[in-house]
C-alpha positions as CSV (number, residue, x, y, z in Angstrom):
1,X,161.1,180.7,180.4
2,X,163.8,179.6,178.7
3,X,164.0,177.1,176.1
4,X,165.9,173.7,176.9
5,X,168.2,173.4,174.1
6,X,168.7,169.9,172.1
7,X,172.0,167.6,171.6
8,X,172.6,165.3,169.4
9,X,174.5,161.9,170.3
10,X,178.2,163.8,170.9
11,X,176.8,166.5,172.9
12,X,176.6,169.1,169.9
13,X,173.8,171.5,169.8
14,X,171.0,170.9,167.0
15,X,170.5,173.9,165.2
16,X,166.9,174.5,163.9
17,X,166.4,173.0,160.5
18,X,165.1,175.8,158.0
19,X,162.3,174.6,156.9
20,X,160.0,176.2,153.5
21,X,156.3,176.5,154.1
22,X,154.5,174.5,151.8
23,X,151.8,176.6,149.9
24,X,148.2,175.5,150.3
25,X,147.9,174.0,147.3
26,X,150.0,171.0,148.8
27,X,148.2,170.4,152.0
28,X,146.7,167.5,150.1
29,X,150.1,166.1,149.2
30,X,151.2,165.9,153.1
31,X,148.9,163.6,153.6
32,X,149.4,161.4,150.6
33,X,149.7,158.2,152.7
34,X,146.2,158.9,153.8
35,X,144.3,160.1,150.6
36,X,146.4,159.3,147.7
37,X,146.0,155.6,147.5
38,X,147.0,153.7,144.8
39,X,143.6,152.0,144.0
40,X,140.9,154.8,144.3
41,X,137.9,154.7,141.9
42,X,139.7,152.4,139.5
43,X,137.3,149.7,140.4
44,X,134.3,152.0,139.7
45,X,135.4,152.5,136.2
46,X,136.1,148.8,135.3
47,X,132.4,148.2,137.0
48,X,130.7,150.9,135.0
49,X,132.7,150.4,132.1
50,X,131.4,146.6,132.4
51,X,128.1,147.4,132.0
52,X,128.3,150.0,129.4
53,X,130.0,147.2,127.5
54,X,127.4,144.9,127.6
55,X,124.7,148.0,126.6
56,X,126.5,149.1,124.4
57,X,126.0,145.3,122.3
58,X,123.4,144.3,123.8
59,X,120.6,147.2,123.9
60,X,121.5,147.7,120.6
61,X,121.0,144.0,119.8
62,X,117.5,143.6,122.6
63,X,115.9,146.6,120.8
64,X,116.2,145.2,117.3
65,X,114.8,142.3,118.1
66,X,111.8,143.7,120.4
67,X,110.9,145.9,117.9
68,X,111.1,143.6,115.0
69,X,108.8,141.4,117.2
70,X,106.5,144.5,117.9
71,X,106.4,145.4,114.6
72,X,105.7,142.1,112.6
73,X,102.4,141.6,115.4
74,X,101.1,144.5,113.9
75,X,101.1,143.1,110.2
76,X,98.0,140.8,109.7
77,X,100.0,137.9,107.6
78,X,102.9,137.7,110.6
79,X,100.9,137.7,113.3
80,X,101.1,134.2,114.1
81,X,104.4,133.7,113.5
82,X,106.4,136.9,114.5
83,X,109.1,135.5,116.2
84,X,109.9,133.2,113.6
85,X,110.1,135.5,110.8
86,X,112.1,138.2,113.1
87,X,114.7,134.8,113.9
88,X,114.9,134.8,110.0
89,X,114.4,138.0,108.8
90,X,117.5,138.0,106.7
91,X,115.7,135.5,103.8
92,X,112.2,136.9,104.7
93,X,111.1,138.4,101.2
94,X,109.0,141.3,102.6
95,X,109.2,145.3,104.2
96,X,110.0,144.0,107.3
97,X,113.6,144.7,107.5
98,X,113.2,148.5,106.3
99,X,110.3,148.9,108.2
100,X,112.4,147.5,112.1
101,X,115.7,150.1,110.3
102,X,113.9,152.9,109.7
103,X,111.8,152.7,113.6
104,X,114.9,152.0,115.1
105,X,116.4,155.1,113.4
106,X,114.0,157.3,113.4
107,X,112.9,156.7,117.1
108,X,116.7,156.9,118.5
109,X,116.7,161.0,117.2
110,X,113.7,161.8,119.8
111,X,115.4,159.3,122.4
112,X,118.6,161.0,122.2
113,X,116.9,164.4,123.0
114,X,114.9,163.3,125.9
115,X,118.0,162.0,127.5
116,X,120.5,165.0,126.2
117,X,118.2,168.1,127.3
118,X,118.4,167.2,130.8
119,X,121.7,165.8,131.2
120,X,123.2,169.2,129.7
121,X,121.0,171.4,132.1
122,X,122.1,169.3,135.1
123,X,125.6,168.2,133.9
124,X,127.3,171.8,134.4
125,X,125.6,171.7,137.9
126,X,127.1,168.6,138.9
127,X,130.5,169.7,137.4
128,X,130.3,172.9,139.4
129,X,129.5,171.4,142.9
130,X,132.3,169.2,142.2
131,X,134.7,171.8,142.1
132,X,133.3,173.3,145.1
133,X,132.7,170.5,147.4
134,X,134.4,167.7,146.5
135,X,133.9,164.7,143.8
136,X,132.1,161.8,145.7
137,X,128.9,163.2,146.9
138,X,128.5,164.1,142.9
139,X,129.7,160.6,141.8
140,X,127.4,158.7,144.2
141,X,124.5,161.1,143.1
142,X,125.1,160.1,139.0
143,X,125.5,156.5,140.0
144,X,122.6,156.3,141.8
145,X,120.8,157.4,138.4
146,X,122.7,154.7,136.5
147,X,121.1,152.0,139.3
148,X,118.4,153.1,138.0
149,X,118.6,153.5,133.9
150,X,119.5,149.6,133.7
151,X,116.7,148.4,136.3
152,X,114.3,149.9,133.7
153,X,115.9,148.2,131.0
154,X,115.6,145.1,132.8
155,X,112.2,145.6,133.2
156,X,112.3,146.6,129.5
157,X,113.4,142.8,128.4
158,X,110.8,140.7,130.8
159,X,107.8,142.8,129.1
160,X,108.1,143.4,125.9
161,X,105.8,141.1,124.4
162,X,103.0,142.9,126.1
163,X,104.5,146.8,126.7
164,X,106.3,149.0,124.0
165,X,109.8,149.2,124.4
166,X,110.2,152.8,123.8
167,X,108.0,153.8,127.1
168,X,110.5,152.3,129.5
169,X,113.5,153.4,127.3
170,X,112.5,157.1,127.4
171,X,111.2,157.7,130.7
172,X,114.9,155.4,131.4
173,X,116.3,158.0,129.4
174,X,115.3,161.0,131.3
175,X,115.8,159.5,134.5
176,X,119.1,159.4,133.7
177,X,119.7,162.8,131.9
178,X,118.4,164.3,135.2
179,X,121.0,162.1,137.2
180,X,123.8,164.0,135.0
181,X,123.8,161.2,132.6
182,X,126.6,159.4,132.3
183,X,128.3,162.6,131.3
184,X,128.7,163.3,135.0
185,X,129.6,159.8,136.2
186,X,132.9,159.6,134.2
187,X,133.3,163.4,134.0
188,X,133.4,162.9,138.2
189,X,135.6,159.7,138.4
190,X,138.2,160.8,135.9
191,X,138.3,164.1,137.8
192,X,139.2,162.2,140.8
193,X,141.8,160.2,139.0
194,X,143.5,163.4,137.8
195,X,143.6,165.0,141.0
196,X,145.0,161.8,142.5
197,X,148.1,162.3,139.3
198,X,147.8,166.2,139.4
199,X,151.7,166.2,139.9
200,X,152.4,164.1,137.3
201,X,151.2,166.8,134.6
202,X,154.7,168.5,135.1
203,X,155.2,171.8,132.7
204,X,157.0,170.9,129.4
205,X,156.3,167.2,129.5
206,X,153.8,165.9,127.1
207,X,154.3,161.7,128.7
208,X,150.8,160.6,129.5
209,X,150.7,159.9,133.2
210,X,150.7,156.5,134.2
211,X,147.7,156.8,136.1
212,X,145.5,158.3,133.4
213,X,146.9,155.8,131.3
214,X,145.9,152.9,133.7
215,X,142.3,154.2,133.9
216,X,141.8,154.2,130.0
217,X,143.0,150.6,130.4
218,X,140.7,149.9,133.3
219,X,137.8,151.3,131.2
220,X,139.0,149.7,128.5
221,X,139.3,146.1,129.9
222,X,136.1,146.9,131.7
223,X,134.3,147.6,127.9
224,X,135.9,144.3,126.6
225,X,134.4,142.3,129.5
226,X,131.2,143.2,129.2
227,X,131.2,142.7,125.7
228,X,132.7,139.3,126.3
229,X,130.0,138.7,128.7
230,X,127.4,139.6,125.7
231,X,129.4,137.2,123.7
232,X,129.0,133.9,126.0
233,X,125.5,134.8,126.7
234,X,123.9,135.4,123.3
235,X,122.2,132.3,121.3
236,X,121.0,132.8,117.9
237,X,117.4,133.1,117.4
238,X,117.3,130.6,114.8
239,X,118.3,128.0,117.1
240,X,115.7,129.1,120.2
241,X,113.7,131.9,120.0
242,X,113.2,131.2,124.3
243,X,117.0,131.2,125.0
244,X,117.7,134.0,122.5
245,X,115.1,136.4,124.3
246,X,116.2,134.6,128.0
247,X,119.8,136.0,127.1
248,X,118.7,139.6,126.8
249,X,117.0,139.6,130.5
250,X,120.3,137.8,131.4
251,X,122.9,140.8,130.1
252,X,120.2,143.4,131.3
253,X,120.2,141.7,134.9
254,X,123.9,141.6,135.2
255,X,124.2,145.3,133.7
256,X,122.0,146.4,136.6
257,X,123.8,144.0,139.5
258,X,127.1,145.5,138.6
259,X,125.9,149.4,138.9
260,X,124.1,148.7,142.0
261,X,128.2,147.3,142.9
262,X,129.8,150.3,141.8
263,X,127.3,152.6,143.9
264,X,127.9,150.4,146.7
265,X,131.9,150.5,146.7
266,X,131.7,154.4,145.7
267,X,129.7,154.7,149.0
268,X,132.2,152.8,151.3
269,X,135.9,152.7,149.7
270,X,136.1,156.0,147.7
271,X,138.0,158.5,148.6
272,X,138.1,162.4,148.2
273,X,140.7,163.6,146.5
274,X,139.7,167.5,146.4
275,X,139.1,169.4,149.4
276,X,138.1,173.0,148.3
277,X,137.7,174.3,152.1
278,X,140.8,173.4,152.9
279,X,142.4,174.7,149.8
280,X,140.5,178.1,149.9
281,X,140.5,178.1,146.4
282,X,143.6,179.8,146.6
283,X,146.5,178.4,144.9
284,X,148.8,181.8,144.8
285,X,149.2,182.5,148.6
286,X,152.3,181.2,149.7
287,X,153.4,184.0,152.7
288,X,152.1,183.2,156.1
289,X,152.0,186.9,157.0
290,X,150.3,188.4,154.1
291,X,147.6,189.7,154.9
292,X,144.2,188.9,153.3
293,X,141.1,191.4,153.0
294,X,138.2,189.7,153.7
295,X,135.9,189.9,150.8
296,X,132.5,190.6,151.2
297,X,129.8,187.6,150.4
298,X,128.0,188.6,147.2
299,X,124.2,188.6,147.7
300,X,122.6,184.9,147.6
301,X,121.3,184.4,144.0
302,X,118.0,182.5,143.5
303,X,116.0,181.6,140.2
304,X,117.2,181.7,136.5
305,X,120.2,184.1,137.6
306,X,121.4,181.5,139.9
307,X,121.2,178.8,136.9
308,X,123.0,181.3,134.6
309,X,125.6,181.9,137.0
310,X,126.3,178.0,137.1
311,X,126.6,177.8,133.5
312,X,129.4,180.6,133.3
313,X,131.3,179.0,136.2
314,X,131.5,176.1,134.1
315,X,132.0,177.3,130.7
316,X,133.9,180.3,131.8
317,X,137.4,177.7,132.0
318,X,137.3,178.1,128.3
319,X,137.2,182.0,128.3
320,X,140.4,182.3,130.7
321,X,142.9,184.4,128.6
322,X,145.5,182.3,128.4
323,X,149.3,182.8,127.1
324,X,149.6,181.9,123.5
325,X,147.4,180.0,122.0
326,X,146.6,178.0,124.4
327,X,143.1,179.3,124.9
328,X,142.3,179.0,121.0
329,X,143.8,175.5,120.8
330,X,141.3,174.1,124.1
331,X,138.5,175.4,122.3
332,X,138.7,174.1,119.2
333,X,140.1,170.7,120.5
334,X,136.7,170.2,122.2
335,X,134.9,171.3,119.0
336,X,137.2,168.9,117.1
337,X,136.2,166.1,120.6
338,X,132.5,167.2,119.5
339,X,133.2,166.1,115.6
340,X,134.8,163.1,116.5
341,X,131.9,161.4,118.1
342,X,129.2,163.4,116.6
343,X,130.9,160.6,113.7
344,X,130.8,158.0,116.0
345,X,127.5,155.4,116.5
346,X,127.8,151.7,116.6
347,X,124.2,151.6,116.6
348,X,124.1,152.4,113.1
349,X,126.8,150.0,112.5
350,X,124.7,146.9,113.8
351,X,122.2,148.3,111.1
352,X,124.4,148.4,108.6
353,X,125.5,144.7,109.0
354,X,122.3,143.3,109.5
355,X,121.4,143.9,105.7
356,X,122.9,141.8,103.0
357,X,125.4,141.4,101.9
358,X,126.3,141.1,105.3
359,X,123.2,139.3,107.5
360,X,125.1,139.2,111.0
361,X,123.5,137.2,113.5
362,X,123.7,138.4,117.0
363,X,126.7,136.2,117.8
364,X,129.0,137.3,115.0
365,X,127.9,141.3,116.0
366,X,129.5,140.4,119.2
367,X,132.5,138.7,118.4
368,X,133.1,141.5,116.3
369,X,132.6,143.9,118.8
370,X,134.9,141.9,121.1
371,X,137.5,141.5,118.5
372,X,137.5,145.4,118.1
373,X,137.4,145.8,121.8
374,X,140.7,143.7,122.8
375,X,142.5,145.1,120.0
376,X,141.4,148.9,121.3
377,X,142.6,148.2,124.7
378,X,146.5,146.6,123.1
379,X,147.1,149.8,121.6
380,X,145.6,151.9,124.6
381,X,148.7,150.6,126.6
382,X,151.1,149.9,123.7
383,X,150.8,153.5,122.2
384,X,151.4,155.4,125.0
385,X,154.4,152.9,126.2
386,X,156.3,153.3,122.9
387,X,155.8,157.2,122.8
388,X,158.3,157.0,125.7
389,X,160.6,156.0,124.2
390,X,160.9,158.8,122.2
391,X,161.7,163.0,123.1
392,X,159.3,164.7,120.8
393,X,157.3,167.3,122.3
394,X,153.5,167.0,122.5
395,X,153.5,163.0,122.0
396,X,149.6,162.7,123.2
397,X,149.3,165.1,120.3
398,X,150.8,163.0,118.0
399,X,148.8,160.2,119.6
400,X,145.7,161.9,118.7
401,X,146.9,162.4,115.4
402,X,147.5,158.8,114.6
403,X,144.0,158.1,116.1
404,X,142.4,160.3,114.2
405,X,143.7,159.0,111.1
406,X,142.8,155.3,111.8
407,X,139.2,156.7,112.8
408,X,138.7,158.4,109.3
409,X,140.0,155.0,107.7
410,X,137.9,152.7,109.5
411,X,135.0,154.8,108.1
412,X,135.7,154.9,105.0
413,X,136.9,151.2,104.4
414,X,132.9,150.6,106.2
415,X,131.6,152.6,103.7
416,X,132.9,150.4,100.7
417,X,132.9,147.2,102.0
418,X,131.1,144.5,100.7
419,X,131.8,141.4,102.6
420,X,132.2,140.6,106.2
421,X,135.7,140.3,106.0
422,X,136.2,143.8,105.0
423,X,134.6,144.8,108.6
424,X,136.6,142.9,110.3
425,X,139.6,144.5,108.6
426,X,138.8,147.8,110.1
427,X,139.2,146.5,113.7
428,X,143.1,146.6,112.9
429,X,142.6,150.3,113.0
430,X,141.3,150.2,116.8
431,X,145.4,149.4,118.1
432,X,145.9,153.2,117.4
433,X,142.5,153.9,117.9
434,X,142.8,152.5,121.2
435,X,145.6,155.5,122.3
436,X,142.7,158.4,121.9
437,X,140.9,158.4,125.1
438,X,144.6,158.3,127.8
439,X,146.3,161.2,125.0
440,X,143.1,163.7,125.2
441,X,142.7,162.9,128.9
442,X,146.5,164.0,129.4
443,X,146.6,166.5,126.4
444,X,143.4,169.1,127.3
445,X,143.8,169.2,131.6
446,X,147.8,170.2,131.1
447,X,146.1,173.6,129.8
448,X,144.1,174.0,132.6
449,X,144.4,174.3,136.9
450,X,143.8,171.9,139.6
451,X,140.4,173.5,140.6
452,X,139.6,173.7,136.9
453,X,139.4,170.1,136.1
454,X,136.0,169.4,136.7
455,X,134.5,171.9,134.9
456,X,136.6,171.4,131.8
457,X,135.8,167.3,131.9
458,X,132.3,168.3,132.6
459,X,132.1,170.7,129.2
460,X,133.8,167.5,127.8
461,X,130.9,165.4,128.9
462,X,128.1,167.6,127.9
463,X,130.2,167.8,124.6
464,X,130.0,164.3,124.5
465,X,126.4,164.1,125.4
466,X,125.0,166.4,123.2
467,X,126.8,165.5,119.7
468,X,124.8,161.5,119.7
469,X,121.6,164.4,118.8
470,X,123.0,165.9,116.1
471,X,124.6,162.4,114.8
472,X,121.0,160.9,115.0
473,X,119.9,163.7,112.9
474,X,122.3,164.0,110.5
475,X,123.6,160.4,109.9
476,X,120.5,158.7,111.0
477,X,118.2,160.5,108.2
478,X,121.7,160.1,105.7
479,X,120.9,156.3,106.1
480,X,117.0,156.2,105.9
481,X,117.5,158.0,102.6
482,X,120.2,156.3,101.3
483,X,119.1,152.7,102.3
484,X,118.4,151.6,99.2
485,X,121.5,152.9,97.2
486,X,123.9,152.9,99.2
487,X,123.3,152.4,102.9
488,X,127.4,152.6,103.6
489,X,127.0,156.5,102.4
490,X,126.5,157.8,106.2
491,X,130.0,156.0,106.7
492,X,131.7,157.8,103.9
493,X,130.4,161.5,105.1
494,X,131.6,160.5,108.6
495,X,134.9,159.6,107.5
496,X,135.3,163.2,105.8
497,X,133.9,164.8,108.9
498,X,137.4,162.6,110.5
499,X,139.5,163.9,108.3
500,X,138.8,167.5,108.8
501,X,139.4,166.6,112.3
502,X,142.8,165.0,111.7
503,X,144.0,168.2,109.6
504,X,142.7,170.6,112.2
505,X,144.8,168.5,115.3
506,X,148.1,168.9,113.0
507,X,147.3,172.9,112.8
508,X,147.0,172.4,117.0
509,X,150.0,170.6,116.9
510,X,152.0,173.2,115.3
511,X,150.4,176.0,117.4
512,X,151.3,174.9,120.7
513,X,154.5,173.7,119.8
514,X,156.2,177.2,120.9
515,X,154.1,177.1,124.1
516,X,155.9,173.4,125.0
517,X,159.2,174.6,124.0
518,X,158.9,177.4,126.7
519,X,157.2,175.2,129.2
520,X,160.2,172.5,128.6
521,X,163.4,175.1,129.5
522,X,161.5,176.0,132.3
523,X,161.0,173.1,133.8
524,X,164.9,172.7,133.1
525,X,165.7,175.8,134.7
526,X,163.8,174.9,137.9
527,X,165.4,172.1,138.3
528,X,169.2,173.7,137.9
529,X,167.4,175.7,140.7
530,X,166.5,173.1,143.1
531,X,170.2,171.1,142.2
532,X,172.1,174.3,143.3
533,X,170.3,175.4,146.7
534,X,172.4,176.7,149.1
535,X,169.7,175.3,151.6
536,X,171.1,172.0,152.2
537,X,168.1,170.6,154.6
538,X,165.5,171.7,152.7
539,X,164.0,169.2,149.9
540,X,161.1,170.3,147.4
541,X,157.8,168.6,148.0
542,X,158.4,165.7,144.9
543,X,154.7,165.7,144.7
544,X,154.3,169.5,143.9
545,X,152.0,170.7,141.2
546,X,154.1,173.0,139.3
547,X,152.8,175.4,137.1
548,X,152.5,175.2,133.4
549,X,152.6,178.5,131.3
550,X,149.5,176.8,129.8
551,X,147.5,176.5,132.7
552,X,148.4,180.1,133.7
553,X,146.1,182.5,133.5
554,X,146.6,186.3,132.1
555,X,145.8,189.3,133.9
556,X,143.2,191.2,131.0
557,X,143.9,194.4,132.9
558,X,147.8,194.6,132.8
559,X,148.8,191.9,130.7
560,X,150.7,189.9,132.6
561,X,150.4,186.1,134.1
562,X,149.5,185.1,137.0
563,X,149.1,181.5,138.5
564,X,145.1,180.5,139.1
């Protein structure tokens, strides 16, 4: 049979147009109209972020309180009038004080391992079945265990007159440790937003994408109204004991509306961005007749080998030879991620400015924590914008520098102050501050592939999870022992543990720099390429992933690179 053959409006024949096939790793990109929408899990993060916000103030704030109440019942002479001395607790001439600081301290090191243990055993599960199934079944999972982590602290606030605190905040804790924590809830979602701005991570451009940048601000602006929330809500003691304790169960009711929200929009509206299946997990195949040998199934693990071989899946992104020293720099900048919040623990903060000379009351804790909030989320838009404006190479590295260097300084100017305003000085510190979370969330997935993102912002999360242990430990038992010397010591060791960080990220700096060089006249070269096709028809996919030399992998056998 032969083929009919096509004119065009003045009777001339079309030719066929040559067309390039598009390698699987783009399959996603032809149907970006369909599953690259501009508003995916955004709203998740503003929702979650929302609620950590008001936690983050107001369990710190609810457990004080509760236990200072729990505590005074149990001493014979405050009995009858706990409350009151727990609303003034500040001029009480007693114990007390130490007594509710020193609980609250020591009892957040043994919370902090019931709720780490887990989430780092199930964490690096979660991470892997996200890379090999897709990232909403996992996000719905770890939300479903946040639901659940606020409804016991709800119950937590209507019953702790009569019921000890700590039970429902550690069995709360482990629940959510074995939901992935909320290591795997943000480890999921900013996987998805990645993938959704995967080919805006070109080679030998260090601009932090819009879209990652946009998410920081969404989290951001999600943190500030929750605090904000805390803020309207809270009454000082001194003025009603009923309304003060009525605005805990209030923050703790809204905290567990707005997860039960989140896990309700993630159900209906989300979208999968990664489609392993489809992909094949092979992102070097690009010739339609090459032929493939079918690779036999290894056998079906089972038990602790099966667990094991999770765990290397995960952590084996970091043991990828990679060229330069790449590989070396994404180690340590997680080890330097690991210091950074290992210094990091408002909790300890509230303590610190509940004693004289400062005596905060609950309403000036969370104007200060809204006041360091809004200024945070300024300079997480403003850093990143002005950084455009300039051509230096590695610019989320130089972001991270500058917020490293404000972090180290806030600690230290906490550690010597001695009046109020002094604390509130430091929040000038959180407009650069502010730029850390969108530069590391560009900076550490440029050195790593598509189908590698996951795992590496899962080994961020556990990262992230486990260092609050260690911080309880170390800064914790620094302020027990120091209380009644110098209780702003723990600030000043934190600020050195900053500053090493800060040195270390300018030795990164320099390191790569080579490695962007390369990646930069690359990326110029392909696009002299692209300009000077004799191909007329044929257009690159814009959307295209193209490769880094940092996110290459390197053959151990023979040396040289090939793409993962």
């Amino acid at each position: 049979m032969i083929p009919l053959r096509q004119l065009d409006n003045d009777g001339r024949e079309l030719k066929p147009r040559k067309v390039r096939r598009r390698p699987t790793l783009y399959a996603l990109n032809e149907n970006k109209g369909i599953w690259c929408c501009p508003v995916n899990v955004e709203p998740i993060l503003f929702l979650v972020m929302c609620g950590f916000g008001l936690s983050a103030t107001n369990n710190s704030l609810f457990t004080y309180w509760a236990r200072c109440v729990q505590i005074a019942q149990d001493h014979k002479e405050l009995t009858h009038n706990a409350t009151y001395t727990c609303a003034s607790i500040t001029s009480y001439n007693g114990t007390l004080q130490d007594d509710v600081e020193k609980d609250i301290a020591n009892t957040k090191i043994y919370l902090q391992i019931i709720g780490t243990i887990p989430t780092l055993i199930v964490s690096p599960l979660i991470g892997n079945w996200s890379d090999r199934n897709g990232r909403k079944a996992p996000l719905l999972f770890s939300l479903f265990g946040l639901v659940l982590n606020n409804f016991l602290f709800l119950c937590a606030t209507l019953s702790y007159e009569t019921i000890n605190v700590y039970y429902w905040f550690f069995v709360s804790e482990l629940l959510m440790g074995m939901f992935g924590g909320g290591a795997a809830t943000f480890s999921t979602s900013l996987a998805i937003v990645t993938d959704d701005c995967r080919h805006k991570l070109k080679p030998g451009s260090s601009t932090i994408p819009f879209r990652v940048g946009l998410a920081s601000f969404v989290q951001s602006i999600g943190m500030l109204s929750g605090t904000l929330v805390v803020s309207i809500l809270a009454v000082p003691a001194i003025v009603s004991v009923e309304r003060h304790a009525l605005s805990y169960v209030k923050c703790a009711f809204i905290q567990t509306g707005l997860a039960l929200i989140a896990l309700i929009y993630g159900i209906f509206f989300v979208r999968e961005t990664h489609f392993p299946k489809r992909e094949d997990f092979s992102y070097n195949q690009f010739d339609d007749n090459e032929e493939i040998e079918e690779e036999v199934a290894p056998p079906k693990l089972t038990g602790i080998r099966q667990f094991t071989t999770y765990l290397e899946s995960v952590f084996g992104v970091l043991t990828v030879r990679r060229p330069g020293w790449t590989r070396l720099c994404l180690c340590v900048s997680l080890a330097f991620v690991f210091i950074e919040f290992l210094s990091f623990d408002p909790a300890l903060l509230l303590l610190l400015v509940k004693r004289l000379p400062f005596a905060w009351n609950d309403k000036l804790f969370s104007y200060f924590t809204l006041t360091r909030t809004v200024l945070s989320s300024f300079g997480m838009v403003l850093c990143p914008i002005l950084l455009t404006f300039s051509s230096w190479l590695g610019k989320d590295s130089l972001l991270i520098i500058g917020a490293l260097a404000s972090s180290a300084a806030t600690s230290f100017l906490t550690a010597f102050a001695t009046r109020t305003e002094h604390i509130f000085y430091t929040c000038a510190f959180g407009i650069i501050m502010g730029g850390m979370q969108p530069a590391y969330r560009s900076f550490l997935p440029r050195m790593v592939a598509k189908e590698e993102t996951a795992r590496l912002l899962t080994s961020v999360s556990i990262i992230i999870s486990f260092s609050p242990i260690l911080s309880s430990l170390i800064f914790n038992n620094i302020f027990n022992a120091t209380l009644t010397w110098w209780p702003g010591f723990a600030f000043f060791v934190s600020g050195c543990f900053q500053s090493t960080v800060f040195i270390g990220q300018i030795i990164i700096h320099m390191l790569m720099r080579p490695q962007w060089k390369l990646d930069k006249q690359l990326r110029a070269r392909r696009q002299d390429e692209t300009d000077s096709r004799d191909e007329t028809d044929f257009r690159p996919v814009a959307d295209a992933e193209q490769r880094s030399i940092s996110n290459t992998a390197v053959d151990s056998d023979s040396g040289s690179r090939r793409e993962i």
